[in-house]
MIMIPA-502412 format. One record per residue (C-alpha): residue in one letter; chain; x, y, z. Coordinates in steps of 0.05 Angstrom, whole numbers, plus 5000, padded with zeros to 4 digits. Layout:
! MIMIPA-502412
<pt rest="A" kette="A" east="X" north="Y" up="Z"/>
...
! end
This chain:
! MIMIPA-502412
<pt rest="X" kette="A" east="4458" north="6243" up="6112"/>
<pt rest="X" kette="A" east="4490" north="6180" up="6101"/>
<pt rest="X" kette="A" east="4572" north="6159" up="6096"/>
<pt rest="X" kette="A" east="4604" north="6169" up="6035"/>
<pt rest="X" kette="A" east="4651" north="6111" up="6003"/>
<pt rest="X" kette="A" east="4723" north="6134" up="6006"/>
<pt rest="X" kette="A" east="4782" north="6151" up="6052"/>
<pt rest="X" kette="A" east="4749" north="6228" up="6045"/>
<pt rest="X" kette="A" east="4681" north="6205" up="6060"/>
<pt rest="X" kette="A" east="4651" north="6232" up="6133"/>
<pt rest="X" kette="A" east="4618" north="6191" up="6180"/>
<pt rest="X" kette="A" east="4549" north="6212" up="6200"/>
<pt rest="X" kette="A" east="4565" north="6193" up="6273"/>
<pt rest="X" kette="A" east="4621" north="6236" up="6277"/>
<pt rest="X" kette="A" east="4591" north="6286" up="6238"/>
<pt rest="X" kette="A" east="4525" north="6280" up="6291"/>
<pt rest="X" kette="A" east="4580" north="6282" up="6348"/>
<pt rest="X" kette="A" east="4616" north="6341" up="6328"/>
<pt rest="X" kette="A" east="4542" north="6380" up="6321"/>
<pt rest="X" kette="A" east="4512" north="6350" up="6383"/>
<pt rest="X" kette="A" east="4573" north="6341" up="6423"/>
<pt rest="X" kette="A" east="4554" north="6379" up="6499"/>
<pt rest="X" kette="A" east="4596" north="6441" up="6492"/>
<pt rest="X" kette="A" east="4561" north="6449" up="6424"/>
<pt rest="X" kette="A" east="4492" north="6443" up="6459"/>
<pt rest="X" kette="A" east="4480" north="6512" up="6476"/>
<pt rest="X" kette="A" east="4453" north="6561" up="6417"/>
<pt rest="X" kette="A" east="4487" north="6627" up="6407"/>
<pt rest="X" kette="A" east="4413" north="6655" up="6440"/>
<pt rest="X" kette="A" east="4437" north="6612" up="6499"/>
<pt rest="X" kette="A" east="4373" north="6560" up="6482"/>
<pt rest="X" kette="A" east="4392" north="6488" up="6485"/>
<pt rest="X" kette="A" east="4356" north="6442" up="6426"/>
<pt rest="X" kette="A" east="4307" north="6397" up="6463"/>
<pt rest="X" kette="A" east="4318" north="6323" up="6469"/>
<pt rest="X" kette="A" east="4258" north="6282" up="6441"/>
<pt rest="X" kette="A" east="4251" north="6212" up="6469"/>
<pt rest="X" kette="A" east="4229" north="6156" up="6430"/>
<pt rest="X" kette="A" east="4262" north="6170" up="6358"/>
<pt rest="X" kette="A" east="4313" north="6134" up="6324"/>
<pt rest="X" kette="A" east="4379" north="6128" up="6373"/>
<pt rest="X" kette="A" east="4376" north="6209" up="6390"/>
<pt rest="X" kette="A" east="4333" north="6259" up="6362"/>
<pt rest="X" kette="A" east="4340" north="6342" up="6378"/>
<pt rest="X" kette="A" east="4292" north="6398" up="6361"/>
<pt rest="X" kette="A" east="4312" north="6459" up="6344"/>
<pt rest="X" kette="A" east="4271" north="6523" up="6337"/>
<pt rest="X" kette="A" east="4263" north="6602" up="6333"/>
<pt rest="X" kette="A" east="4204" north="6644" up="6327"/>
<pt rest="X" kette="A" east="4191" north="6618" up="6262"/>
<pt rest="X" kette="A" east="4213" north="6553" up="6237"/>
<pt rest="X" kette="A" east="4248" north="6485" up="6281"/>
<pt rest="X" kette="A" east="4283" north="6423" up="6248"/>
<pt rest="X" kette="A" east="4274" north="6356" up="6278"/>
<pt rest="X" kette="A" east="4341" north="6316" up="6280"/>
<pt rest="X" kette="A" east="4348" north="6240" up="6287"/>
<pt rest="X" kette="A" east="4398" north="6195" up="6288"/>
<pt rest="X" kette="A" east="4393" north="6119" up="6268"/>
<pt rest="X" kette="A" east="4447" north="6079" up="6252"/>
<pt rest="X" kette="A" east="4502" north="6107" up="6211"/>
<pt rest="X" kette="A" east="4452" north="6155" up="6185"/>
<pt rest="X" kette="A" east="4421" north="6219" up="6204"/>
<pt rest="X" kette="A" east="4360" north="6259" up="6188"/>
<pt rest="X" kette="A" east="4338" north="6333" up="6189"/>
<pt rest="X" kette="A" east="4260" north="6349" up="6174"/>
<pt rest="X" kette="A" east="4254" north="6424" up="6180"/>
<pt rest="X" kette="A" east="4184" north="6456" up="6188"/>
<pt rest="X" kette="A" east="4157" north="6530" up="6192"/>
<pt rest="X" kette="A" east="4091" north="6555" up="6192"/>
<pt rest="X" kette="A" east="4044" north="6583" up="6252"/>
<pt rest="X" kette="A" east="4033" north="6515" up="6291"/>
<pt rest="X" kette="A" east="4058" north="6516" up="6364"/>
<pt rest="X" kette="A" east="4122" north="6476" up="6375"/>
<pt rest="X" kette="A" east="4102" north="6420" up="6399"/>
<pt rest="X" kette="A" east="4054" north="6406" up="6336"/>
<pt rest="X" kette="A" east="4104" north="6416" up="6291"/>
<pt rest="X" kette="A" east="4146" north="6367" up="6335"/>
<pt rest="X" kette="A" east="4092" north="6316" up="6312"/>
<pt rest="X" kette="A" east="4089" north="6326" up="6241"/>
<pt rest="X" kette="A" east="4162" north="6321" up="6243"/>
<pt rest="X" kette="A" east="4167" north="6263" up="6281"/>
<pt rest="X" kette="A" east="4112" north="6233" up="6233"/>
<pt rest="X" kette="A" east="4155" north="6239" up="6175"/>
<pt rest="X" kette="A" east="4215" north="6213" up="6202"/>
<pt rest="X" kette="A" east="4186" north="6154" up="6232"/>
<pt rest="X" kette="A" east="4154" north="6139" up="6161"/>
<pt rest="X" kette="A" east="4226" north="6149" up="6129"/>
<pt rest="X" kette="A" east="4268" north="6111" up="6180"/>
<pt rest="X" kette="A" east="4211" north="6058" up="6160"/>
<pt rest="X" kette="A" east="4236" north="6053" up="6097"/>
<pt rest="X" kette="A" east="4309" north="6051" up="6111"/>
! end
């Protein structure tokens, strides 16, 4: 997600903000998303039983890479973070 030209356009940042904001942080199954260091200016994982979604913040721009399949989480953690690092490469 990038910002939109216009008085109407949203602001990633605040849209980041109002999703990541502390009293936001906890999941309705009471599971916080985990903070990954190292990516972009903040970066969350999110998961279930299933599937996760890696996002990262950079800039006025944000970034969701969502993944399923039967790797363990912290492998698909990796091939998330893999993409995003190529994309916020070419940013």
């Amino acid at each position: 997600m990038q910002g939109a030209g216009g008085a109407d356009g949203r602001n990633p940042r605040q849209v980041w903000a109002e999703t990541f904001a502390p009293d936001k942080l906890q999941e309705a199954g009471g599971r916080a998303p985990e903070v990954v260091p190292n990516l972009g200016d903040a970066a969350y994982w999110r998961s279930d039983a299933k599937s996760g979604a890696l996002y990262v913040l950079k800039g006025n721009i944000y970034l969701r890479v969502f993944t399923g399949g039967n790797d363990d989480g912290e492998t698909k953690i990796e091939k998330c973070s893999q993409v995003v690092r190529k994309a916020l490469g070419r940013l």
